[in-house]
MARBA-550869 format. One record per residue (C-alpha): x, y, z. Coordinates in steps of 0.2 Angstrom, whole numbers, plus 5000, padded with zeros to 4 digits. Example, Ala and Ser with C-alpha at 12.3 -4.5 7.8 and 13.67 -1.06 7.14 Angstrom:
<sites>
506249785039;506849955036;
</sites>
This chain:
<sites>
493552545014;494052395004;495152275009;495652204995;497652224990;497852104975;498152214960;498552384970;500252454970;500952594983;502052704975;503652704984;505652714981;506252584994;507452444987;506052324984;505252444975;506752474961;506952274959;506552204940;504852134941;505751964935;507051964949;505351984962;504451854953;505851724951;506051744972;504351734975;504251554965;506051504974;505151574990;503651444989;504751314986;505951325002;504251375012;503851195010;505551145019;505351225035;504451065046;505451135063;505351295074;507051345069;506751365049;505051445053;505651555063;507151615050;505851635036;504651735049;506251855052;506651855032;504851915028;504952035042;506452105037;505652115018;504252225026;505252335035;506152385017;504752395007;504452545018;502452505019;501652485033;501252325042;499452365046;499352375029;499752205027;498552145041;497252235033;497452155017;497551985025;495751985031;494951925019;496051785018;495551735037;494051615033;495051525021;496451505033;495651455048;494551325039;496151245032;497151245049;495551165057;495251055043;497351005049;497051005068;495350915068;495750775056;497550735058;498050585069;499750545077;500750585092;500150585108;498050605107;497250715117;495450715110;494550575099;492750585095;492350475078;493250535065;493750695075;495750695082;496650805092;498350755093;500050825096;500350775078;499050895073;499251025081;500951055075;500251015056;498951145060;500151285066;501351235052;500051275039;499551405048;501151485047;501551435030;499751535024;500451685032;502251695022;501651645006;500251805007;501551925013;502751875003;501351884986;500952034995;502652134995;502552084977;500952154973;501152334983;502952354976;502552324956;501352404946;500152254936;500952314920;502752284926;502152124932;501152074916;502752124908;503852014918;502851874914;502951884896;504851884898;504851734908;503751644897;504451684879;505351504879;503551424878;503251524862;504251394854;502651274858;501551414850;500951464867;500251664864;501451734880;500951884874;498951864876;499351794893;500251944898;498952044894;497451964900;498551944918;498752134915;497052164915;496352024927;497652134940;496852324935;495152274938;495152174953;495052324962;493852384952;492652254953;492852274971;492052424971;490952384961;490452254972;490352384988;489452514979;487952364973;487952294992;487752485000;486252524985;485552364991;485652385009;484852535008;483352464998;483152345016;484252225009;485052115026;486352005020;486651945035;485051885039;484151715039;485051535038;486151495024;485051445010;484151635013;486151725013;486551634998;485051674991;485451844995;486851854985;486151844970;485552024969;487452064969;487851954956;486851994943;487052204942;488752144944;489052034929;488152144919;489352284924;491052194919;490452124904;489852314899;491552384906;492452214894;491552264881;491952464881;493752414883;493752304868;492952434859;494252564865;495852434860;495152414843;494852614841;496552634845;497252494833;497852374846;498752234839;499852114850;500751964845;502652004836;503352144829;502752244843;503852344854;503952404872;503952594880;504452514897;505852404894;506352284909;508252304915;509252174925;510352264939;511552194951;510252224965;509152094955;510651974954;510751994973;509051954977;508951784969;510751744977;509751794995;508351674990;509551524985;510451555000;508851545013;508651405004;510251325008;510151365026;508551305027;508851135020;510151105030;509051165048;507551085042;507250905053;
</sites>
C-alpha cells in the first residue's frame, strides 16, 4: 500500500473540510511562523493540543496520519541527530572530537523534533481536507497582486495543480516498476551502497520515460480541448469567503499571541 499522502484528498464534510482553501492556506503560513516561537515546554505543549484538537475535527483518522508520516522518518531522525550530536552548551555529557552531547542539545534536538511533527500534520490536515484544485486555485488568488510584476500566477497555479494530481501517481508508478523488478531477481536491498544506488537506476529510467509520456499525452489532451489560460478566462468553482474562514485566521493570530507571550 503506498504511503504517500501529499496530493491525496479524503472526501469528508467535517468543518475543516468546508473552509476556503485561502483561509487554510493563510493558517498554515501563520502556523509556520508562530511554530518557530515555541523554545519552552509550555508553548509546545499548547501547539501539540492545537494540532490535536485540528485532527480530531478533520474527522480522519490519526493512523492515518502516522502512516503518512513514515516516509518522512529518515529525514527527521537525521536532522534531530544532526541537532543532538553537534550542538554544544549546557552541561556535557559526552564529547568525543567534534561529537557533543550536551543538555543544550538535547533540548535543541527534541525542539526540532517536535517542530518537524507540527509542521507535517499541520501541511497534512491541509492536503487530506482540500482537493489539488481547490488548492491550486487558492494560490492563484493569493498571488494575483504579483501579476502586476508580470508574474504568470495563473501558470503557477496550474503547474502546482498538476505537480499535486500526479504525485500519487508517480507513486505508483514507482511501486508497480519496483514489484516487475523484484520479480525479475532484482534485490534492492542488497550489497553496500554504491551496489543500492546503483540499483536504482533500473527504477529510474522506465520511470522518467513514463512521466514524460503521460506529460506529453496531457499536453496533447489540453491543446485538443483548446486550453488556454492567462486572462479573460473564467472559473466553474468559484472560492467564497465565510465567517468560519474569518474565524480560523482570528484562532491562528490568537495562538499566536498566547504563544509570544509564554515563549522564554
Amino acid at each position: 500500500m503506498n504511503k504517500m499522502i501529499l496530493g491525496r484528498y479524503v472526501p469528508g464534510n467535517s468543518v475543516i473540510h468546508r473552509l476556503d482553501p485561502r483561509s487554510k492556506l493563510l493558517a498554515m503560513l501563520g502556523f509556520i511562523i508562530i511554530v518557530f516561537w515555541a523554545n519552552n515546554p509550555l508553548t509546545n505543549a499548547l501547539l501539540l493540543t492545537f494540532i490535536a484538537l485540528l485532527v480530531k475535527l478533520s474527522g480522519i483518522r490519526l493512523s492515518f496520519f502516522l502512516d503518512g508520516l513514515k516516509p518522512m522518518i529518515g529525514l527527521i531522525l537525521f536532522t534531530t541527530a544532526f541537532q543532538l550530536f553537534f550542538t554544544s552548551g549546557g552541561k556535557d555529557f559526552f564529547h568525543w572530537g567534534i561529537i557533543h552531547i550536551s543538555s543544550y542539545g538535547i533540548s535543541q534536538a527534541v525542539l526540532v523534533f517536535i517542530r518537524f511533527i507540527l509542521i507535517i500534520f499541520f501541511s497534512t490536515i491541509l492536503t487530506l481536507t482540500t482537493t489539488p484544485l481547490s488548492l491550486s486555485d487558492a494560490v492563484e488568488t493569493l498571488l494575483k497582486p504579483l501579476r502586476l510584476f508580470k508574474v504568470p500566477t495563473h501558470e503557477i497555479g496550474l503547474m502546482l495543480s498538476l505537480s499535486l494530481r500526479f504525485v500519487p501517481t508517480l507513486m505508483d508508478d514507482t511501486t508497480q516498476i519496483m514489484n516487475a523488478q523484484k520479480a525479475r531477481g532484482v534485490d534492492f536491498g542488497e550489497g553496500n551502497l554504491v551496489k543500492k544506488v546503483k540499483s536504482i537506476i533500473p527504477i529510474l529510467i522506465p520511470l522518467f520515460a513514463m512521466s514524460f509520456k503521460r506529460a506529453d499525452a496531457l499536453a496533447i489532451a489540453m491543446e485538443a480541448r483548446g486550453y488556454q489560460g492567462g486572462d479573460g478566462r473564467t472559473k466553474f468553482r468559484q472560492l467564497q469567503w465565510r465567517v468560519s474562514d474569518s474565524i480560523a485566521i482570528f484562532v491562528i493570530v490568537l495562538l499566536g499571541i498566547i504563544l509570544n507571550f509564554a515563549k522564554s
